[in-house]
C-alpha positions in Angstrom: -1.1 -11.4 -20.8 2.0 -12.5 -19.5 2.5 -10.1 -15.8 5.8 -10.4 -13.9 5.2 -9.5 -10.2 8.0 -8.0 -8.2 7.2 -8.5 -4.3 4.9 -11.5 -4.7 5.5 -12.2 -1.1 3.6 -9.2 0.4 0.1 -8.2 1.0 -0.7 -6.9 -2.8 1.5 -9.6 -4.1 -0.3 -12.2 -2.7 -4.0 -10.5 -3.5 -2.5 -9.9 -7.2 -1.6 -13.6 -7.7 -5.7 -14.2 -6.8 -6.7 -11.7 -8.4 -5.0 -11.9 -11.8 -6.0 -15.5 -12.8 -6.7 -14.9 -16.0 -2.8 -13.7 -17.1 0.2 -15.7 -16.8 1.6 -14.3 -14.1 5.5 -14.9 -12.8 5.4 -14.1 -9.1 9.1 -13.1 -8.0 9.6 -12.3 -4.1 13.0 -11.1 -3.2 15.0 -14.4 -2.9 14.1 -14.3 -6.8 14.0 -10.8 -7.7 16.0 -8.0 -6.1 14.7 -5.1 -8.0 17.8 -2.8 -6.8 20.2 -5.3 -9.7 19.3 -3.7 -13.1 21.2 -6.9 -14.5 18.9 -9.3 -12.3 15.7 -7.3 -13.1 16.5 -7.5 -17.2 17.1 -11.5 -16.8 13.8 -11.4 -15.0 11.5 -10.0 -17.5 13.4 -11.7 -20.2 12.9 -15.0 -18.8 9.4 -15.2 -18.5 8.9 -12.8 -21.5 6.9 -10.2 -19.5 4.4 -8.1 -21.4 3.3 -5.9 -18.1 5.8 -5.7 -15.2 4.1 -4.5 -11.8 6.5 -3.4 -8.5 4.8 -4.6 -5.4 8.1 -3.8 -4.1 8.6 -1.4 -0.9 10.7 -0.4 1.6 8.2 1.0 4.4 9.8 0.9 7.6 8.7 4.6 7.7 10.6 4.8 11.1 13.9 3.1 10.3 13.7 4.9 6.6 15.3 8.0 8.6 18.4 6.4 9.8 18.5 4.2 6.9 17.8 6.7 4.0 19.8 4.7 1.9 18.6 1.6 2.0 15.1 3.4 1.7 16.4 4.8 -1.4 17.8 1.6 -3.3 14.1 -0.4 -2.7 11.8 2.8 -2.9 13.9 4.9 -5.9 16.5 2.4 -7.5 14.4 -0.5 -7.2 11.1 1.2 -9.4 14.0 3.0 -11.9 15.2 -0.2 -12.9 11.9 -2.1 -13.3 11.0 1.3 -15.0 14.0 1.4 -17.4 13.7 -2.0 -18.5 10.4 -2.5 -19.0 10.8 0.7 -21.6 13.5 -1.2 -23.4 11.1 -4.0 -23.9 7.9 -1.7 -24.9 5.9 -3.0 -21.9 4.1 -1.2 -19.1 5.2 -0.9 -15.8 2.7 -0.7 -12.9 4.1 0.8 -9.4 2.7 1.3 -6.7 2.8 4.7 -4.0 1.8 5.9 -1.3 -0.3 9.0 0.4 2.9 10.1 2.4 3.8 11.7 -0.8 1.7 14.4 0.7 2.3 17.1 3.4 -0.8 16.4 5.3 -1.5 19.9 5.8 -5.1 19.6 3.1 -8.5 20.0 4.6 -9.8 17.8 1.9 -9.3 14.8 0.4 -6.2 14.9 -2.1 -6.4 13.9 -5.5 -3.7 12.8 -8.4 -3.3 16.4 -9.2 -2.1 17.9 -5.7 1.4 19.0 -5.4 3.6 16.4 -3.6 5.3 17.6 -0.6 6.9 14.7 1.8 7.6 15.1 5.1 10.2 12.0 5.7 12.5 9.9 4.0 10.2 7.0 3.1 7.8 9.9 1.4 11.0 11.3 -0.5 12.2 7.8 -1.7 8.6 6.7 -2.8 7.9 10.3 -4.6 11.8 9.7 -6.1 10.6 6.3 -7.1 7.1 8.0 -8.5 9.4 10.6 -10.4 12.0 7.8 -12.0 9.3 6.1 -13.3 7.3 8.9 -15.2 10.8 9.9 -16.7 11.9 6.5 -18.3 8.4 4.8 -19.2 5.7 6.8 -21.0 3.7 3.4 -20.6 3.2 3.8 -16.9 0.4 3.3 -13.9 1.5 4.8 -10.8 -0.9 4.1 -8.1 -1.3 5.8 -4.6 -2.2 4.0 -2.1 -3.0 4.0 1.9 -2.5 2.3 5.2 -2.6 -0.8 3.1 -3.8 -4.1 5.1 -4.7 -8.0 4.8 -5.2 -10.4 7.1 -1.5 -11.3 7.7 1.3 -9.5 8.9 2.4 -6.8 10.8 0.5 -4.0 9.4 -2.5 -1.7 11.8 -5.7 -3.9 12.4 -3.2 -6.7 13.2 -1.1 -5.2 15.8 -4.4 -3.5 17.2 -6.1 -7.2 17.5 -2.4 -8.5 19.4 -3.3 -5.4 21.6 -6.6 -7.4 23.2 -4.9 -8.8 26.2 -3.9 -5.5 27.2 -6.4 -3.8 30.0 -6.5 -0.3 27.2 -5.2 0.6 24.1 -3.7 4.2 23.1 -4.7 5.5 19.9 -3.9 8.6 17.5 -7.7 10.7 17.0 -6.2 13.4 14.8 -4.1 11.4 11.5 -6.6 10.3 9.3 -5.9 8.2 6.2 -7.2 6.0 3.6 -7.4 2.3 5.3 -7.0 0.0 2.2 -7.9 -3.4 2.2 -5.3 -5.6 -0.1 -8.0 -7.4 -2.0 -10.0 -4.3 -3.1 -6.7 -2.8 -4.6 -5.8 -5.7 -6.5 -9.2 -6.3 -7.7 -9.1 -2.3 -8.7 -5.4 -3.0 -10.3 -6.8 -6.1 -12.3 -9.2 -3.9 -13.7 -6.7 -0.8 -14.4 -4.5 -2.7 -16.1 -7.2 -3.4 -19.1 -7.7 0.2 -19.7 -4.2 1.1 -21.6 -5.0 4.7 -19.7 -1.3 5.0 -18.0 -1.1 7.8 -15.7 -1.1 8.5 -12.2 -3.9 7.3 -9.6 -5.7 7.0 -6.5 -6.9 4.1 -5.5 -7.4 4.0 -1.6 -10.5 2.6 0.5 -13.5 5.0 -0.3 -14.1 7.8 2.4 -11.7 8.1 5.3 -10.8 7.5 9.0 -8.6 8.5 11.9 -6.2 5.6 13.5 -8.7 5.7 16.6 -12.1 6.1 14.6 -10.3 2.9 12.1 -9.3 0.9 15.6 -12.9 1.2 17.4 -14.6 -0.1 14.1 -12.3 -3.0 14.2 -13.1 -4.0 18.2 -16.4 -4.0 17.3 -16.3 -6.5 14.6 -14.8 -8.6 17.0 -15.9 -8.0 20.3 -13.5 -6.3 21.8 -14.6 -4.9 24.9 -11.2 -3.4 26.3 -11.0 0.8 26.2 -9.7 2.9 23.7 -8.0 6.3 24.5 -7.6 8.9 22.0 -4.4 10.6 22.3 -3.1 13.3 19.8 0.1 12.7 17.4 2.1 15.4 19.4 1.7 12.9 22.4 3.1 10.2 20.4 6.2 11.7 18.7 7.7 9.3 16.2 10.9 9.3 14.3 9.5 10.3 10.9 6.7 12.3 10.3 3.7 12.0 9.2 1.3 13.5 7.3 -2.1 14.4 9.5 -4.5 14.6 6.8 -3.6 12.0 3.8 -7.1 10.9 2.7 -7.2 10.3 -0.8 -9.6 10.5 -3.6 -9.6 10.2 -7.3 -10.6 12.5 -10.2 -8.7 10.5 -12.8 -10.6 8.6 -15.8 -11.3 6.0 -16.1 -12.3 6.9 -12.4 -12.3 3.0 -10.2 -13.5 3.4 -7.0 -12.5 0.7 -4.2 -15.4 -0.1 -1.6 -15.6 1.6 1.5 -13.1 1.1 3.8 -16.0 0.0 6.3 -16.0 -2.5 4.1 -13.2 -3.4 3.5 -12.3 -4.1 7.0 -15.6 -6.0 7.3 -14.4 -8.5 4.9 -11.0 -8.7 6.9 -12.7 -10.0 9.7 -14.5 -12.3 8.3 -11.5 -13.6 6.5 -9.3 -12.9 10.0 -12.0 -15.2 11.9 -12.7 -18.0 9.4 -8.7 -18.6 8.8 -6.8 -21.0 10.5 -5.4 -20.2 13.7 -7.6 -16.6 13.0 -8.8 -14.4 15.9 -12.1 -15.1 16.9 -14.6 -13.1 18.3 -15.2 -12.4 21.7 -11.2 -12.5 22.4 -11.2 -10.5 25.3 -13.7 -8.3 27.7 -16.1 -9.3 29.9 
């Protein structure tokens, strides 16, 4: 199968192109693609004669998404409605991929693909608009949820928490708890999704579920960190945009593929993280 990927450059981007060996695949990051041209995005799949178009593509500068709305909305909306639109024109699937902010927060159980939406900020809007412009234009679709999605580079949680080992204490949220996703895992889970044909809408988050400060102390101990960790609340860390307090997610959708636990999945992270090249190594800081 020939697969173009929008947003090779990012965390699943780079875990699809591992992943995905099997398939042709056209990886496009934004120099090459920008999703928000319809006219670029048609050229695109044209040119390499896609047969399955997946948008690793996101705007998630949760944050700057409220004083930027609309550039939030051309990457998160406009972006996924063109990929959406002309991958219906060529009779091929489209594969995009959401997020758990979609949700309100205010569950007391894990949600699953048939919870009513309800966003709390911009970003949440613009992805559940991008969600929504998909369904609409291609009945051939796979819309994936997804959650506090990580790998080993970057600027995403576990690696600003390990840039946080010089520090003498760290402050941590105890009460948001999430879904921490591990970028190979999903890929591995979309590799296998995408030879089902079963378009629809899924989950597919790191098994089980965590708060930042319960995810953070699992990750000092992998590697050693000795320095303290102090649970504070999310009302004592007020952020532009907010966000939902409960987003775990869980799937009820067949064919139902569950990723490992997210104990796992951080595992392999730091054994990855420590192994690379200029990684962190154990014992980093502490006594």
């Amino acid at each position: 199968m020939r697969i173009l990927i929008a947003g090779a450059e990012g965390q699943l981007g780079r875990s699809l192109q591992k992943v995905l060996t099997s398939h042709e695949v056209e990886p496009l990051d934004h120099g090459r693609l920008d999703i928000t041209n319809l006219d670029a995005v048609r050229t695109a799949v044209d040119a390499c004669r896609a047969e399955l178009v997946i948008n690793a593509v996101a705007y998630n500068n949760v944050d700057g998404a409220e004083t930027n709305s609309d550039d939030a909305y051309r990457v998160n909306a406009l972006g996924p409605r063109n990929l959406a639109l002309v991958s219906a024109e060529r009779g091929i699937a489209v594969i995009h991929v959401s997020t758990d902010y979609v949700f309100d927060g205010k569950a007391t159980e894990p949600y699953h693909e048939y919870h009513e939406p309800n966003p709390l900020s911009v970003y949440g809007r613009s992805k559940l608009a991008g969600e929504e412009a998909v369904r609409s234009l291609n009945e051939r679709h796979y819309i994936i949820r997804t959650a506090l999605l990580y790998d080993e580079h970057g600027g995403n949680f576990p690696n600003r928490m390990l840039e946080q080992r010089t520090k003498s204490e760290v402050r941590v949220v105890c009460d948001q708890f999430g879904s921490p996703t591990y970028a190979p895992h999903l890929a591995q889970a979309i590799s296998t999704l995408v030879t089902t044909g079963a378009h629809g809408t899924y989950h597919l988050a790191g098994s089980g579920g965590a708060s930042m400060f319960e995810w953070t102390k699992a990750l000092y101990q992998l590697f050693r960190i000795e320095i303290p960790i102090i649970p504070v609340t999310m009302a004592e860390f007020p952020r532009p945009a907010a966000r939902p307090q409960y987003s775990i997610l869980t799937t009820l959708q067949e064919p139902r593929i569950l990723l490992p636990h997210w104990e796992d999945g951080l595992a392999a992270f730091a054994r990855n993280k420590q192994t690379s090249p200029g990684g962190v190594p154990p014992n980093c800081s502490g006594p």
